[in-house]
Structures are given as C-alpha cells and as structure tokens.
N, CA, C and O of each residue as an XYZ file, in Angstrom:
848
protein
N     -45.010      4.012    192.695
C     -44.378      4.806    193.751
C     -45.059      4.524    195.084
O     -46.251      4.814    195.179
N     -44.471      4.030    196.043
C     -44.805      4.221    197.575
C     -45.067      5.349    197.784
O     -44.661      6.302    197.118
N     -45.968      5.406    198.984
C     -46.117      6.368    199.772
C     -44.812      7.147    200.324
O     -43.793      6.610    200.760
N     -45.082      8.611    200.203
C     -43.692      9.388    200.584
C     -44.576     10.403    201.678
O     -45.610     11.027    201.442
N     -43.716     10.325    203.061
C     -44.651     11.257    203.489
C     -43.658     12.689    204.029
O     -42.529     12.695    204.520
N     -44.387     13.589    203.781
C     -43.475     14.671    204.341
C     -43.915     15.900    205.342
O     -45.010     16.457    205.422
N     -42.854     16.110    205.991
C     -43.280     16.647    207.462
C     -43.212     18.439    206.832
O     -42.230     19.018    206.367
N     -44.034     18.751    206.948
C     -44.076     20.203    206.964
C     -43.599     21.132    208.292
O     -44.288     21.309    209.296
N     -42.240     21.686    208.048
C     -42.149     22.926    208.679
C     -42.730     24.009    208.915
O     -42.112     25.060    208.744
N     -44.038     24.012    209.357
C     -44.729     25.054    208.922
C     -44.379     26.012    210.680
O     -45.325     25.952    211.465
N     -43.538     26.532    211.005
C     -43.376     27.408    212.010
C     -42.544     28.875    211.884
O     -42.687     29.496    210.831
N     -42.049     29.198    212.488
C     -41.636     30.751    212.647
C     -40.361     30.870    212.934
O     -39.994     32.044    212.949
N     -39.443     29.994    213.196
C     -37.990     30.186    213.794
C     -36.796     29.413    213.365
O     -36.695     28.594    214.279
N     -35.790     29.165    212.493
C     -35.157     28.479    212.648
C     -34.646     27.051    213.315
O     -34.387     25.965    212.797
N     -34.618     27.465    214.531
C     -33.925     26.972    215.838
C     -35.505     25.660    216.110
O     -35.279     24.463    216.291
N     -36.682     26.127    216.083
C     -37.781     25.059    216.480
C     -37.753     24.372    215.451
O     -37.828     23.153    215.612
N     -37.640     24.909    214.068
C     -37.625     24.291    212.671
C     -36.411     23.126    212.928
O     -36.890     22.009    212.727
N     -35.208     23.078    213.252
C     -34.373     22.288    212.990
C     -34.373     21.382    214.262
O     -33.315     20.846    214.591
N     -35.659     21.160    215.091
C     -35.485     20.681    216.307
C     -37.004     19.378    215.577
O     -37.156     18.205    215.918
N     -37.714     20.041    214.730
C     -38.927     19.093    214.599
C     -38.233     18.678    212.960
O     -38.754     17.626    212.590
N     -37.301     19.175    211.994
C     -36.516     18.541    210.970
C     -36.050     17.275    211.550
O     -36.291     16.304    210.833
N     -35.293     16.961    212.935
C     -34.222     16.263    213.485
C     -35.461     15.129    213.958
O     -35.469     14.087    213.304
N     -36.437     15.262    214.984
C     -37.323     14.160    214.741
C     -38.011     13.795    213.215
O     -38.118     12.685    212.694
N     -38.256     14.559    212.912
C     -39.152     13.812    211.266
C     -37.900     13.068    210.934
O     -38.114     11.977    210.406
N     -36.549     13.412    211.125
C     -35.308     12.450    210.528
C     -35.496     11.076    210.808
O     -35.739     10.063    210.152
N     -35.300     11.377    212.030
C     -35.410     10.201    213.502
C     -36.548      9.343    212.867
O     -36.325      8.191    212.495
N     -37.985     10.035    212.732
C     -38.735      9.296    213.100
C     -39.867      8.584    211.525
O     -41.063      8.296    211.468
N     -38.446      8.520    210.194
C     -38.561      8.179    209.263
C     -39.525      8.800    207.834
O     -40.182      8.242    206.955
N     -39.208     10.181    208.149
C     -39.619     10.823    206.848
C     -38.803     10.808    205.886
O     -37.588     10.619    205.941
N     -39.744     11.094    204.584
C     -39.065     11.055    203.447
C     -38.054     12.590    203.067
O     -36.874     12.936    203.013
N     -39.402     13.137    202.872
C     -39.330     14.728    202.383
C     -39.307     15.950    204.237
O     -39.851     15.922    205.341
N     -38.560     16.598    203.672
C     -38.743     17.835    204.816
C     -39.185     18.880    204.028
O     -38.898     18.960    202.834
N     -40.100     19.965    204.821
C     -40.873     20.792    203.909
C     -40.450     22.072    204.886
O     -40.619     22.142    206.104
N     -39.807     23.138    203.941
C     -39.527     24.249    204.525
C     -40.961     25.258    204.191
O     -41.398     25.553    203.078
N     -41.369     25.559    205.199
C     -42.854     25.406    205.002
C     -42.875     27.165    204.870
O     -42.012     28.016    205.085
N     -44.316     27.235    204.407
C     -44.338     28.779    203.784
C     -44.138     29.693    204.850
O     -43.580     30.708    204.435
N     -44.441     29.729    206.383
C     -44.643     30.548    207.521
C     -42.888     30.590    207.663
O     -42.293     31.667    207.698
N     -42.404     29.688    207.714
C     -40.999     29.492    207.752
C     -39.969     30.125    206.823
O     -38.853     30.511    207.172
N     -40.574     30.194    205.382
C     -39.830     31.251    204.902
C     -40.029     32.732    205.219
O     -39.237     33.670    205.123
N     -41.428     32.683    205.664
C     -42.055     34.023    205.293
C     -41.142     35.043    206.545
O     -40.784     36.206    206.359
N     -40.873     34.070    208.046
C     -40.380     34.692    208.811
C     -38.980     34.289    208.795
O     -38.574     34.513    209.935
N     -38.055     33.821    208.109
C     -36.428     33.256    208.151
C     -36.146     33.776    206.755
O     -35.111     34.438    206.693
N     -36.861     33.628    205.539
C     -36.656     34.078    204.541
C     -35.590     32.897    204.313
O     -35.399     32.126    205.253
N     -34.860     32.711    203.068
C     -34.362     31.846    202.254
C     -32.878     31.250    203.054
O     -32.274     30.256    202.652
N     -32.385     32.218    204.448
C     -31.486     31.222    205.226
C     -32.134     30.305    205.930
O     -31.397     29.641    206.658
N     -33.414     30.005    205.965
C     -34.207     29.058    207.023
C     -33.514     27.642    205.908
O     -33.310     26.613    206.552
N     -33.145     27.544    204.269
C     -33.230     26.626    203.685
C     -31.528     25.731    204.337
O     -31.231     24.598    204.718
N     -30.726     27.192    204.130
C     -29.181     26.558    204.675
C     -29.519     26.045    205.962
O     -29.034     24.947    206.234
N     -30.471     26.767    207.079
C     -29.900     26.039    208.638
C     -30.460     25.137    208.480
O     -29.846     24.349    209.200
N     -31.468     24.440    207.910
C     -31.435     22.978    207.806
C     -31.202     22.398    206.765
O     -31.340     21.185    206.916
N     -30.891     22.701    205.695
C     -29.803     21.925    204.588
C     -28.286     21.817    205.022
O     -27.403     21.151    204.482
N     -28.217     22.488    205.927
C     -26.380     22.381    206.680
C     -26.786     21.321    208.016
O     -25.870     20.649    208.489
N     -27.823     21.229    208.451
C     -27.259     20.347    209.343
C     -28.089     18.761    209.248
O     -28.006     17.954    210.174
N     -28.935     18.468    207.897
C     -29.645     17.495    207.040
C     -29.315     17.043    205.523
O     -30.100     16.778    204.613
N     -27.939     17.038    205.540
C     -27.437     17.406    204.082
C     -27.398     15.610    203.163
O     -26.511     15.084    202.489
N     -28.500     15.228    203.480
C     -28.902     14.085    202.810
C     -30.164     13.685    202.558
O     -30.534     12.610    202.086
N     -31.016     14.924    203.013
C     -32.405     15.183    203.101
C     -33.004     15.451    202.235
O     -32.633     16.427    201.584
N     -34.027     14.828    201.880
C     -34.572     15.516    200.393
C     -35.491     16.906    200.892
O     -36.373     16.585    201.688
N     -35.448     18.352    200.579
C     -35.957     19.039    201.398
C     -36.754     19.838    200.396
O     -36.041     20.038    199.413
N     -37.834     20.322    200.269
C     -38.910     20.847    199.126
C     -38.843     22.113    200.370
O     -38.741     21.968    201.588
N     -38.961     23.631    199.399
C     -39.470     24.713    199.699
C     -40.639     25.144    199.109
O     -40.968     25.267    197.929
N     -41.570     25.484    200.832
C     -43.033     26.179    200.162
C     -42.618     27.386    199.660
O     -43.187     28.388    200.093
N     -41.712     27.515    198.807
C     -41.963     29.064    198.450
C     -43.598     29.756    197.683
O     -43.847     30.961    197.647
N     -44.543     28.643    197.129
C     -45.921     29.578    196.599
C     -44.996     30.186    195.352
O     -45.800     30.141    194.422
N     -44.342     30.472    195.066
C     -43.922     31.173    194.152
C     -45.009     31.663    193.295
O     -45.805     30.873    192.788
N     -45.086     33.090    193.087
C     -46.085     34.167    192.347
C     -45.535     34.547    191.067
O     -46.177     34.434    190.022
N     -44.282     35.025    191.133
C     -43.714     36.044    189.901
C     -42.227     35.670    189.941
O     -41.885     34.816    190.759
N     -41.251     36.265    189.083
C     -40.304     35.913    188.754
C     -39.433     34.564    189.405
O     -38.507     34.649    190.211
N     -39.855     33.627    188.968
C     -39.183     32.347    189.416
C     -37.548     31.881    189.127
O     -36.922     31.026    189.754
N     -37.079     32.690    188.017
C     -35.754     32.050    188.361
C     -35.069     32.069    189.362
O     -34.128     31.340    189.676
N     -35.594     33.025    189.959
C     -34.757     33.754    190.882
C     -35.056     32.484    192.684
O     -34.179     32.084    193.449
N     -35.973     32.328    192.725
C     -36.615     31.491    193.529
C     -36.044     30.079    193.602
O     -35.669     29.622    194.682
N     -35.961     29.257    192.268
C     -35.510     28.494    191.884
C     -34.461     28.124    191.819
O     -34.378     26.903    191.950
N     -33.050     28.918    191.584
C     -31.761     29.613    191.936
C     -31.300     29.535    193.431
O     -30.445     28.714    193.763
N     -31.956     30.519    194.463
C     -31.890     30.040    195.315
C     -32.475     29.209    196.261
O     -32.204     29.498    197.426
N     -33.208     28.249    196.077
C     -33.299     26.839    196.453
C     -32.528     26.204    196.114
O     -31.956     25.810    197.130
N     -31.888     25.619    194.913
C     -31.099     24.698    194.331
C     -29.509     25.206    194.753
O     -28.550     24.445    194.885
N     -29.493     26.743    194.934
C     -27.636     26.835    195.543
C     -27.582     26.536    197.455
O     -26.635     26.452    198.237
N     -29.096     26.445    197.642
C     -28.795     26.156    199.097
C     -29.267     24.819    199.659
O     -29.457     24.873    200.874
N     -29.455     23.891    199.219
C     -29.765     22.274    198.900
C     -31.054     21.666    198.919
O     -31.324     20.483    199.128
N     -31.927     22.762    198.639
C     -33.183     22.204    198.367
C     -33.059     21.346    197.150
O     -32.083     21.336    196.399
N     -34.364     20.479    197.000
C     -34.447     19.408    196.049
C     -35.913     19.824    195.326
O     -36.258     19.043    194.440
N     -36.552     20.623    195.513
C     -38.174     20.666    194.824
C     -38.716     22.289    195.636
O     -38.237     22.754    196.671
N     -39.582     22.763    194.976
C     -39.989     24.026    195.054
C     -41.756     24.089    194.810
O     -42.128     23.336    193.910
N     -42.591     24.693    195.329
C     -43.979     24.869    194.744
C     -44.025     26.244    193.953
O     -43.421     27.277    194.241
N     -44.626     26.083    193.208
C     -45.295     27.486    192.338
C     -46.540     27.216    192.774
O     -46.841     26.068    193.103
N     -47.541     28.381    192.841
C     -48.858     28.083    193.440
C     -49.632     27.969    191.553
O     -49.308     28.228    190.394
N     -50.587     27.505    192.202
C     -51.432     27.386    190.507
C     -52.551     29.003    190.361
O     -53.255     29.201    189.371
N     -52.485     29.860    191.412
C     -52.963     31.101    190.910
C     -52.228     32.448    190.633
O     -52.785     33.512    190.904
N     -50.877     32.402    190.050
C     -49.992     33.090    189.297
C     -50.234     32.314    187.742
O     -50.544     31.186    187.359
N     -49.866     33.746    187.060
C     -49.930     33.205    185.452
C     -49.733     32.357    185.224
O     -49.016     31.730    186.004
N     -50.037     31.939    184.444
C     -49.297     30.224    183.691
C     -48.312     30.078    183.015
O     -47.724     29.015    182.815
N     -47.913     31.635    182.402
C     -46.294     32.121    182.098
C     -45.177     31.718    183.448
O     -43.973     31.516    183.291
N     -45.787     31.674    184.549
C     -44.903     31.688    185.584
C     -45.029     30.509    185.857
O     -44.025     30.065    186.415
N     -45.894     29.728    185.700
C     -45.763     28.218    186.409
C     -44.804     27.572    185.307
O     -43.998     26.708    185.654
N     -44.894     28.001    183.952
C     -44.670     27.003    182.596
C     -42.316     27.358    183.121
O     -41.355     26.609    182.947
N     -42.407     28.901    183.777
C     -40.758     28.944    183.556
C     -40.560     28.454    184.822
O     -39.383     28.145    185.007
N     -41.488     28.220    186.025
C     -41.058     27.884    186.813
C     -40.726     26.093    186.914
O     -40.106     25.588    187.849
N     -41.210     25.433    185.906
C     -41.113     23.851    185.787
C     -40.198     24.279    184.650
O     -39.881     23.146    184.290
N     -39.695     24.898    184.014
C     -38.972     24.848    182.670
C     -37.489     24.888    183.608
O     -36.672     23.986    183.420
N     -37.203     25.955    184.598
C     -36.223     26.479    185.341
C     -35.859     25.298    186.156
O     -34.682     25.076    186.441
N     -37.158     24.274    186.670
C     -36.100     24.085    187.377
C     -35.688     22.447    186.535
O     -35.099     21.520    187.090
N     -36.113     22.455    185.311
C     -35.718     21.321    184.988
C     -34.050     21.746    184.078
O     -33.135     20.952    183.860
N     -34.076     22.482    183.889
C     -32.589     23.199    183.250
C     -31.636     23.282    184.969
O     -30.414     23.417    185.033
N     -32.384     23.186    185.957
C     -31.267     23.440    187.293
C     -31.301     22.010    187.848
O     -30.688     21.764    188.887
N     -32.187     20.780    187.020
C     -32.326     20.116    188.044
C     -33.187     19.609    189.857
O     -33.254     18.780    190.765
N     -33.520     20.535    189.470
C     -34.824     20.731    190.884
C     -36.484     20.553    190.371
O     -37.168     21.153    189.542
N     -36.789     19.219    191.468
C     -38.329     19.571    191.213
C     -39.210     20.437    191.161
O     -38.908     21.413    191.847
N     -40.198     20.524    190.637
C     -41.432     21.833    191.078
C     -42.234     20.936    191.090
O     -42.429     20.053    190.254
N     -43.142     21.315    192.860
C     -44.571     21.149    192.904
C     -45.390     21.935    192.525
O     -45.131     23.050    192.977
N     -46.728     21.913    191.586
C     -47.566     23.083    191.108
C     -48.682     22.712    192.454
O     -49.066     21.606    192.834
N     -48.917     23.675    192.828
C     -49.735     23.888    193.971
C     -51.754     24.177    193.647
O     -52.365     24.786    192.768
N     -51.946     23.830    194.178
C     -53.850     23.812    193.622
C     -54.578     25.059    194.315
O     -55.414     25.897    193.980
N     -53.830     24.749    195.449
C     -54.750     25.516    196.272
C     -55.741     26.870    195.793
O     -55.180     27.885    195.381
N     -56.940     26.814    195.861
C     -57.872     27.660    195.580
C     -58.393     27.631    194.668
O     -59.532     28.088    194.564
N     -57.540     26.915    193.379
C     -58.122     27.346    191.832
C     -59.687     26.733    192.013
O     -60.226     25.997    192.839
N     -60.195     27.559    190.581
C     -61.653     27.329    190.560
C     -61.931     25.772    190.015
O     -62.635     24.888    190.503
N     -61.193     25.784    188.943
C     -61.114     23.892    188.235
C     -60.145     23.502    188.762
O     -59.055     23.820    188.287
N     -60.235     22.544    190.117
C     -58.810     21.885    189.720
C     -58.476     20.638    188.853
O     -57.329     20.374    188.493
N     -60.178     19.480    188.377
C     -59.130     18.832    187.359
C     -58.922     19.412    186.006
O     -58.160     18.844    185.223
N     -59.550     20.515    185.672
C     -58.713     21.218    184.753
C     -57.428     21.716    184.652
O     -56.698     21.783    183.663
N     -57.248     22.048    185.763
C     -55.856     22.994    186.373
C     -54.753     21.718    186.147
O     -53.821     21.833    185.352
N     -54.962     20.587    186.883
C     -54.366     19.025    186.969
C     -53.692     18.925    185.878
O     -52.470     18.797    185.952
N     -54.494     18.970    184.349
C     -54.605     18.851    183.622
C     -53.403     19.524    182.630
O     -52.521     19.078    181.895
N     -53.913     20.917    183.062
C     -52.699     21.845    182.505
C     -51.328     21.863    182.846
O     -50.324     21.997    182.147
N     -51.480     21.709    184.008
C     -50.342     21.435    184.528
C     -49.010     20.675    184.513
O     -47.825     21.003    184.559
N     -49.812     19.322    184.414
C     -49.268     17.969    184.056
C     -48.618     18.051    182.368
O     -47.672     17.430    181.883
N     -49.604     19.141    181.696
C     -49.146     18.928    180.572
C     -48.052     19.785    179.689
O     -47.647     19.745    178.527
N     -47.743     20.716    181.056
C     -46.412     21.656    181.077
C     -45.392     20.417    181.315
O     -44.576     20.041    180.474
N     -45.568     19.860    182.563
C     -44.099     18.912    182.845
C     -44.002     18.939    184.172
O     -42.982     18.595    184.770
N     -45.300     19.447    184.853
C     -44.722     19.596    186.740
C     -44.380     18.727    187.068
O     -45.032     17.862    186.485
N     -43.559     18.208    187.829
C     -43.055     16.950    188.764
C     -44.016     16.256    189.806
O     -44.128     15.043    189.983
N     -44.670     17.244    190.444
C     -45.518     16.968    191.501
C     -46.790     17.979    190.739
O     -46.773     18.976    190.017
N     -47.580     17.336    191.186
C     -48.974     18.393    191.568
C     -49.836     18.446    193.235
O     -49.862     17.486    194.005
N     -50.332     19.483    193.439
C     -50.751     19.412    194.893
C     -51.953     19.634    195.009
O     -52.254     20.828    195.007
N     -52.984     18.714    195.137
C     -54.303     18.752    195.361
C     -54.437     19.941    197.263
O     -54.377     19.467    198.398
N     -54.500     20.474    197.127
C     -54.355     21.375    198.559
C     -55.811     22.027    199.023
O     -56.322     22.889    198.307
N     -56.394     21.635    200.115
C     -57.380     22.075    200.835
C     -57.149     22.485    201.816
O     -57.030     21.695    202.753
N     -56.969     24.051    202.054
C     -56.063     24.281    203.479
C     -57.529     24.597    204.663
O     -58.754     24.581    204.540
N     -56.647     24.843    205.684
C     -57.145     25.061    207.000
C     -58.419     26.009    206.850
O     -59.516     25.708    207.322
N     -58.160     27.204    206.134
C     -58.929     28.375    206.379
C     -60.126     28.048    205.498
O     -61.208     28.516    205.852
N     -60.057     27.078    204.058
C     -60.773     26.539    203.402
C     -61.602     25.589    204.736
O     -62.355     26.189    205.503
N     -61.437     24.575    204.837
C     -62.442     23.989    206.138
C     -62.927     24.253    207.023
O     -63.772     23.557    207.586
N     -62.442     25.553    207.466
C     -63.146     26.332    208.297
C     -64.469     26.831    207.645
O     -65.609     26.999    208.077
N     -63.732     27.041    206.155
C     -64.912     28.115    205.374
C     -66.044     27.154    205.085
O     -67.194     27.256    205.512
N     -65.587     26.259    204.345
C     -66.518     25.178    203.700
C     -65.824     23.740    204.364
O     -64.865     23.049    204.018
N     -66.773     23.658    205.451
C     -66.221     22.133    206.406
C     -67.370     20.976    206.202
O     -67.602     20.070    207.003
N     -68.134     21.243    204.770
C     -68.837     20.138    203.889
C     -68.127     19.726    202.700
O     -68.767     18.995    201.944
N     -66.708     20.092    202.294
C     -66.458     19.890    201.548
C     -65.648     18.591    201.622
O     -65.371     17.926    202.620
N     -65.223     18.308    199.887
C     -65.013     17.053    199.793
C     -63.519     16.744    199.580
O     -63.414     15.569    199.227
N     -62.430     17.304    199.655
C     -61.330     17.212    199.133
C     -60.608     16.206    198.962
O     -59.475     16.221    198.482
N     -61.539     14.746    199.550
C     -60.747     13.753    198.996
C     -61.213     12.979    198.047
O     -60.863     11.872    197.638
N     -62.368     13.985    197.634
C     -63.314     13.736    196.349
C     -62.636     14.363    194.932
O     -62.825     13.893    193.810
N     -61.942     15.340    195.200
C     -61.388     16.123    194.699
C     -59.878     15.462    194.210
O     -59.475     15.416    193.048
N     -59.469     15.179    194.906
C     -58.102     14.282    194.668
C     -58.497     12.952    193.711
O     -57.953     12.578    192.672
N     -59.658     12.366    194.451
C     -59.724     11.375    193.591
C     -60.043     11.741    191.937
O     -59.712     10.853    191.152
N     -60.571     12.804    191.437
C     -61.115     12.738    190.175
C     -59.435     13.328    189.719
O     -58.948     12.965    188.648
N     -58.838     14.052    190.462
C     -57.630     14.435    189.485
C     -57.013     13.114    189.237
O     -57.046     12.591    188.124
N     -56.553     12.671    190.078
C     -56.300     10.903    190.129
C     -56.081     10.156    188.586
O     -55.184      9.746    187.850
N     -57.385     10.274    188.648
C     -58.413      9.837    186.968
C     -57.993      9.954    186.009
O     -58.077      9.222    185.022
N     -57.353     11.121    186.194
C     -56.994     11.684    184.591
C     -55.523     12.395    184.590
O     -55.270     13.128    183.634
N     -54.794     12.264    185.346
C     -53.272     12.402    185.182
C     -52.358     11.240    185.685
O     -52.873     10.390    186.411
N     -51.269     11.159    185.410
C     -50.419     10.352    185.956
C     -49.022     10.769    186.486
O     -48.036     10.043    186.609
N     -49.197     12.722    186.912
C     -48.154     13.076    187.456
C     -48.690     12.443    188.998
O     -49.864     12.124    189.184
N     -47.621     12.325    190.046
C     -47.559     11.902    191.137
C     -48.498     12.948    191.806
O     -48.277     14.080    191.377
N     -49.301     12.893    192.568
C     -50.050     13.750    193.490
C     -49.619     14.201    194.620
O     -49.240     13.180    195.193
N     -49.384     15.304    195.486
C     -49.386     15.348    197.376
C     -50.775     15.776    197.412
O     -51.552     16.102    196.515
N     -50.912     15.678    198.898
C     -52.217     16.131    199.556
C     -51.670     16.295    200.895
O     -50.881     15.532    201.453
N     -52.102     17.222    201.287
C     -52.109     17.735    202.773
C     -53.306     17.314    203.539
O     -54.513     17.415    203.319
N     -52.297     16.593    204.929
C     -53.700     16.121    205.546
C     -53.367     16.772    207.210
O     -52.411     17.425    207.629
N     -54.566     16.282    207.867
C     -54.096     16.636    209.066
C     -54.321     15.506    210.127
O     -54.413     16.001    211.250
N     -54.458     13.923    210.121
C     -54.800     12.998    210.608
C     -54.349     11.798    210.297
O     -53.728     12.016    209.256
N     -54.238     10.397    210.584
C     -53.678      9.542    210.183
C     -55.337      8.677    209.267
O     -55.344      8.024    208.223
N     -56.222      8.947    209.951
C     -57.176      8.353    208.647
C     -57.202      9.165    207.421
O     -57.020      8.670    206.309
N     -57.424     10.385    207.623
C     -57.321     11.372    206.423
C     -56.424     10.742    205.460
O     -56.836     10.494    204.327
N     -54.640     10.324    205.996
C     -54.465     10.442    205.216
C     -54.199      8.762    204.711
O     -53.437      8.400    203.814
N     -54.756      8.203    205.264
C     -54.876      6.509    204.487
C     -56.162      6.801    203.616
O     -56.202      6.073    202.624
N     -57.339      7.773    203.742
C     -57.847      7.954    202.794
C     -57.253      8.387    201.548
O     -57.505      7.826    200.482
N     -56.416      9.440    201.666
C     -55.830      9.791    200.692
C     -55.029      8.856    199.796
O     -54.990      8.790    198.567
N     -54.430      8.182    200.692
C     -53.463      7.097    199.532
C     -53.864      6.204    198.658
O     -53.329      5.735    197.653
N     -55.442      5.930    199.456
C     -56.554      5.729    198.718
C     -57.219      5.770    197.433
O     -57.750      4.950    196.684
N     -56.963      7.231    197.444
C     -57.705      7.656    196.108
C     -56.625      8.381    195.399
O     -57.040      9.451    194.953
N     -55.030      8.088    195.078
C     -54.352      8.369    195.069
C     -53.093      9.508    194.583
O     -52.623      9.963    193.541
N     -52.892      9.631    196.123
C     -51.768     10.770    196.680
C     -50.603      9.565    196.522
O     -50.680      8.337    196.527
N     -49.736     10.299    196.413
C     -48.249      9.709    196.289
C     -47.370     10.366    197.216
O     -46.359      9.677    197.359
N     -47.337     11.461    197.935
C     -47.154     12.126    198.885
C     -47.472     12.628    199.790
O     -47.650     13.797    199.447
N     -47.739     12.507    201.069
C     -48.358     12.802    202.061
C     -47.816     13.396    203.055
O     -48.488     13.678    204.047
N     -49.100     15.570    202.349
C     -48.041     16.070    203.490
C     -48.745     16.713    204.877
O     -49.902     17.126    204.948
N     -47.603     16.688    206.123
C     -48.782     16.823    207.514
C     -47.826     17.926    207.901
O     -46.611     17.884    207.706
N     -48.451     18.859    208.435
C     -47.527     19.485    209.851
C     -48.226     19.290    211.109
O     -47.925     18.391    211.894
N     -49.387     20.332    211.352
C     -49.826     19.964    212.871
C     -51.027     18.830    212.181
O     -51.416     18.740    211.017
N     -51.479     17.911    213.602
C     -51.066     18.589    214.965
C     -49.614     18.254    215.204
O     -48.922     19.022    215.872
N     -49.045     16.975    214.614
C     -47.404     16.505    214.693
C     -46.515     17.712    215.380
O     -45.948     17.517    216.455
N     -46.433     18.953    214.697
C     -45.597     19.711    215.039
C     -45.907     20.292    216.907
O     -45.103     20.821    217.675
N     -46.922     20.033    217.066
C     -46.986     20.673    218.474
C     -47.263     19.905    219.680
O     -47.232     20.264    220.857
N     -47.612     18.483    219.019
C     -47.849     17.025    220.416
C     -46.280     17.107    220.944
O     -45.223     17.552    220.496
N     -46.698     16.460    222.094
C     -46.353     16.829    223.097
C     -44.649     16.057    222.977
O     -43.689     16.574    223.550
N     -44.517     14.674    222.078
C     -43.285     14.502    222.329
C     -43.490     14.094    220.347
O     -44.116     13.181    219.808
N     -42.692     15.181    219.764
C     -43.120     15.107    218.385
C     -42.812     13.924    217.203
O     -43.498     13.450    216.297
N     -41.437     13.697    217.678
C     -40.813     12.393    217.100
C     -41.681     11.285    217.326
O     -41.935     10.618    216.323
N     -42.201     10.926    218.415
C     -42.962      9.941    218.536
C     -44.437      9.797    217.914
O     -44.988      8.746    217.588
N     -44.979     11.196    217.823
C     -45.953     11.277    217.083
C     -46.102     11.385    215.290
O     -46.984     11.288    214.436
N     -44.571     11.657    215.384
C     -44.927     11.600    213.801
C     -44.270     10.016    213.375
O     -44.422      9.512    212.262
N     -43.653      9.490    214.308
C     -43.038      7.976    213.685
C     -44.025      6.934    213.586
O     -43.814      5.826    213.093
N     -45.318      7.412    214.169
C     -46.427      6.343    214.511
C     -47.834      7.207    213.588
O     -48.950      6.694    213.507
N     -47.480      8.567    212.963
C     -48.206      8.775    211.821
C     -47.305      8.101    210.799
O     -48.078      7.420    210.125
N     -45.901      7.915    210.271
C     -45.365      7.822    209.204
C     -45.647      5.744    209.361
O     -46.256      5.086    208.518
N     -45.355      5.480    209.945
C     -45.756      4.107    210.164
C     -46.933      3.489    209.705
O     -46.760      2.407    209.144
N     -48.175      3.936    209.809
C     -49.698      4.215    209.970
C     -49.464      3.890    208.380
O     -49.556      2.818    207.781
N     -49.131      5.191    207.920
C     -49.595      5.429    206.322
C     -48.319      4.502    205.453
O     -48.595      3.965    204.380
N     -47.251      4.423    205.921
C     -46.665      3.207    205.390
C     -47.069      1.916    205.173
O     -46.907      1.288    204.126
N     -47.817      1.365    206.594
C     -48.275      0.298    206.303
C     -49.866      0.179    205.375
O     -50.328     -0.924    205.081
C-alpha cells in the first residue's frame, strides 16, 4: 500500500470545513477526515455538507466512538462516509461490534490508540478482532505533557508485529516521512495546514513531500 494521506477537518463550522475539504480535493488528498471538533460542534450533518458536495471522496468520521456503535456506524454509512474510528479506551465489547457492524454495513473502522497503556498489546488485539485500520495516535495535549516522548518509536514496534495498515497523526512534513518510515500507511495532518495562510497550497506541497 502507498502512502494515503488524509487531511483532517479538525474545526468548528461547516461552511470553513467544506472550504479546507475543497483544497485538500484540489490539492491531492486521499482521505477527508470529518474530524472530532467538527462533529462535536455540527454533529452528524457536518458528514452530508461535505459528502453532498465531495460525493467521490473517500471520507472517514472521527466519531471516537465510546458506546453503542450501531447506531454511529448507521449513520455514517447512510450519509456517505467510508470508515469510522472507535477509540481503543471503550470496552472491547464495543470495539469487537463496532468492526463487526461495520463489516455487515460495509464501512471501515479505524481502532484508535490514543492513550491506551499497551499499545503493542492493544495493536495486537485489535488486529485480531478484524479492524481495518489501526491508529497509533499521540495527540497534542500528550506532547505538551510528555514532549520526550517517542511516538515514532511507538509506531515502529506496532509495525513489527501486525500487518493491519497503520495511520499516524503528524503535524510536519519530516514527522511525517519519518513515519512512513517506520511504517504508517496513512498519514493523518490537520494544522498547521488548516490555518497557513493559503491552505491548498500548503497542503499540496505537504501531500507531495510524503508522496515522493
């Protein structure tokens, strides 16, 4: 698998969401990511206003999904999403129906890492439910917390020992040629992309970068 890189929606409005969807189009992304801030404030029509006006887009929702997933899963797949995250710190009853659901609907699930205590254990489990994706995830508030840490140390050992496809969230264009590195199969960015100054251009010359 090539490198797939995908632009995270991670904002607050519709209307800005389908203005930085339309460059990541432009400016040769794979995946569009209806990003968690984006549901949290549009809630599940943020998926139609840009599945109605990107309707060839492969488009993954951060929903995090916690608890009852059909329901989650359901509506992503009736409004043209293509893939969904479950986070990996909800039961494992919920991750196992949330990859079971959406393989009976047809829709990917990413299992999400973020936070767990093992993640190549977690990797592990995961992979061996049936997730589609797994997400090695080191977020923002994590590097703030611990900005000695290694997370592309971390990617690499899951690497090792699974052969579901990986994402990783980065926030740089070396970051993420490291990442492809030790290998991610998906590469996902929002800022700074989402807020330079002319965005299409900045993300066609990150997606370029990690292509080549």
């Amino acid at each position: 698998m090539g490198s797939i890189v995908q632009i995270a929606l991670d904002v607050t409005d519709n209307e800005k969401a389908a203005y930085l969807a339309k460059c990541a189009a432009e400016a040769g992304a794979d995946w569009i990511e209806i990003g968690n801030p984006l549901n949290k404030f549009e809630g599940v029509h943020a998926i139609n206003y840009i599945s109605s006006r990107f309707p060839d887009a492969y488009i993954l929702v951060d929903f995090m999904i916690l608890a009852g997933a059909k329901r989650y899963v359901t509506a992503a797949k009736e409004r043209g999403a293509r893939n969904v995250t479950v986070t990996a710190l909800c039961p494992d009853i919920t991750v196992r129906e949330t990859i079971e659901e959406g393989k009976n609907q047809g829709i990917d699930v990413t299992v999400d890492l973020f936070n767990v205590t093992d993640i190549v254990e977690s990797a592990k489990k995961y992979a061996a439910m049936g997730a589609d994706y797994i997400m090695v995830h080191f977020g923002v508030d994590q590097k703030r917390e611990n900005p000695d840490a290694a997370p592309l140390e971390m990617l690499r050992k899951v690497h090792e020992v699974i052969d579901t496809p990986l994402s990783f969230a980065v926030y740089d264009e070396k970051e993420a040629i490291e990442a492809v590195k030790n290998g991610a199969s998906v590469i996902v960015v929002g800022e700074p992309l989402l807020s330079a100054e002319d965005p299409k251009a900045a993300m066609k010359k990150f997606i370029d970068t990690v292509k080549a």
